[in-house]
C-alpha positions as CSV (number, residue, x, y, z in Angstrom):
1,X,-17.3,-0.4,6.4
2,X,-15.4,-0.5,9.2
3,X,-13.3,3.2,9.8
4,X,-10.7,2.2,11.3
5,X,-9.5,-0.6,8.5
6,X,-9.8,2.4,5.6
7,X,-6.4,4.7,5.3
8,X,-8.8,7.6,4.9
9,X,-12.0,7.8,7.2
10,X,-13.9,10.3,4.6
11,X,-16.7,11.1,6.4
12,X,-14.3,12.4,9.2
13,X,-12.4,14.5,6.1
14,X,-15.7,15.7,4.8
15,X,-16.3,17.3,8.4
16,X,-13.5,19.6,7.3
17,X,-14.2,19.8,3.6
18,X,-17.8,19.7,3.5
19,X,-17.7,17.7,0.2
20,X,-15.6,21.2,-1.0
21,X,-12.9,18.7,-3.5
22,X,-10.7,21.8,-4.0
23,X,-10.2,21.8,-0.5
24,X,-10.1,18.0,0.1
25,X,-7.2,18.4,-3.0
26,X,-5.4,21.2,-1.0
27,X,-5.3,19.0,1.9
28,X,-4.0,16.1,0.7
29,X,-1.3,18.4,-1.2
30,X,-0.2,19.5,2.3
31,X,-0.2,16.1,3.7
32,X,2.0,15.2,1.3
33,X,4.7,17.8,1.5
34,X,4.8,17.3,5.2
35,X,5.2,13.5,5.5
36,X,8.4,13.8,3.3
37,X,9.7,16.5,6.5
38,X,8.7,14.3,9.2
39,X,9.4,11.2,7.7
40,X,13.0,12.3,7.4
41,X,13.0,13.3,11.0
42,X,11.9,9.4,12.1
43,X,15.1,8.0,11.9
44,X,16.2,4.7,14.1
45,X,19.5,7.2,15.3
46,X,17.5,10.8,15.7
47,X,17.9,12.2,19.1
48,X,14.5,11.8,21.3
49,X,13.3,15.1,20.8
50,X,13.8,15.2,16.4
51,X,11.6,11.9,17.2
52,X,9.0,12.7,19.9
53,X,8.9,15.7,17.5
54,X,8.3,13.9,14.0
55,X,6.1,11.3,15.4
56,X,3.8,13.7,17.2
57,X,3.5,16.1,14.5
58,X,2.8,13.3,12.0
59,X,0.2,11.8,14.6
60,X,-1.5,15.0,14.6
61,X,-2.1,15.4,10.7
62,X,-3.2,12.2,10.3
63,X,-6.0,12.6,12.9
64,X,-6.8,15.5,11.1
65,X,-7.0,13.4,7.7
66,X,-9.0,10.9,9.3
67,X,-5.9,8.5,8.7
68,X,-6.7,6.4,12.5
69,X,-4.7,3.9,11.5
70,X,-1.4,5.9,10.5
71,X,-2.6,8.1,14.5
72,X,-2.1,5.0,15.6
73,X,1.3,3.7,14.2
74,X,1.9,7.2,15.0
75,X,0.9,7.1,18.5
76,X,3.2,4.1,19.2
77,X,6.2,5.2,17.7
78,X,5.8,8.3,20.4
79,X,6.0,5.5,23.0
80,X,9.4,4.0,21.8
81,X,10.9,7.1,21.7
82,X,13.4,6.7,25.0
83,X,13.8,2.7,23.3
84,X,16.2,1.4,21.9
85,X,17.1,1.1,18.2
86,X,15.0,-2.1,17.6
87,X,11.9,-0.7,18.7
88,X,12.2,2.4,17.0
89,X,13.2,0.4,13.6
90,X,9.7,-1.8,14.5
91,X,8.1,1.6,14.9
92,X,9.1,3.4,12.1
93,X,8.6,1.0,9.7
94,X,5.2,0.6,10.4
95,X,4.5,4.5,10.2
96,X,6.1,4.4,6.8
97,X,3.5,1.2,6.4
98,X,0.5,3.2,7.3
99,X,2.2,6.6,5.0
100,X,2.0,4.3,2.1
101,X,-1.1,3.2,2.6
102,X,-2.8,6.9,3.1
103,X,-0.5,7.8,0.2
104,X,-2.0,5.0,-2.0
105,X,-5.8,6.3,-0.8
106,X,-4.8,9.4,-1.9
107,X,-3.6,8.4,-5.2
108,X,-6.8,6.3,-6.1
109,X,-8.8,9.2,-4.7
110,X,-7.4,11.7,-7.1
111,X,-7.5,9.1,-9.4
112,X,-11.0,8.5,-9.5
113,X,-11.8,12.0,-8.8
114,X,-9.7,13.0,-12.7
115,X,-11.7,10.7,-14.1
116,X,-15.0,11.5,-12.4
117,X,-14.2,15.0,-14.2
118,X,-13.1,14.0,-17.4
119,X,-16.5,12.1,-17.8
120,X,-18.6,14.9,-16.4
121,X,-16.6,17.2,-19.0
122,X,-17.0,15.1,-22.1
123,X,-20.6,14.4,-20.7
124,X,-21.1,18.2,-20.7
125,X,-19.6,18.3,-24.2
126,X,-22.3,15.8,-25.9
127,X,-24.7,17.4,-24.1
C-alpha cells in the first residue's frame, strides 16, 4: 500500500508508539483537541501571522501522525498565506479535506481497536 494515499502512515506512528495502543489512543486524543484550535485559526480573513501560524503548527502534527497527505495540504496553505482570499478559501478547504479524512482513520481505528478488545475480552471470558 502506497503511504502516501493512507490518512494515517502507521508504521511511521508505530516509530513513536512502538505498537504501545494507550499511547497511539493518547495521541490521537491530542490530535484531536488541537485541530479544533488551529482549524479555527485558518480562516479566509485571519491576519498572515494567525495563518502562517495555524497552518504550520497543524503541518507539524500531522508529520508527527504520519498524516503526509494532510503535511501536505498543510504545506500549501503556508504558501498562500500573503494570497489573496481565493487561494486561501482553495487552501483551506483542502486542509479541512485532509482533517476529515485523518479524523475518519482515526475513528475506524478506534473503532476496530473496541472491538478487537471486546472480542479478546469475551474470548478471555469462555476461555
Amino acid at each position: 500500500m502506497d503511504k502516501c494515499n493512507v490518512a494515517v502512515d502507521m508504521e511511521h506512528l508505530n516509530q513513536y508508539t512502538n505498537g504501545d495502543l494507550e499511547l497511539e489512543q493518547e495521541i490521537f486524543s491530542l490530535f484531536r483537541e488541537q485541530i479544533q484550535i488551529w482549524l479555527k485559526m485558518l480562516k479566509v480573513d485571519a491576519d498572515n501571522e494567525e495563518w502562517a501560524a495555524a497552518a504550520h503548527s497543524l503541518k507539524g502534527s500531522a508529520r508527527g501522525l504520519g498524516a503526509h497527505k494532510l503535511a501536505s495540504a498543510c504545506e500549501a496553505a503556508e504558501a498562500v498565506v500573503l494570497c489573496g482570499a481565493a487561494q486561501r478559501g482553495v487552501a483551506a478547504a483542502n486542509v479541512r479535506q485532509e482533517v476529515d479524512a485523518v479524523l475518519g482513520f482515526v475513528d475506524r481505528r478506534e473503532y476496530n481497536l473496541g472491538i478487537q478488545g471486546l472480542r479478546n475480552s469475551s474470548h478471555d471470558s469462555n476461555s
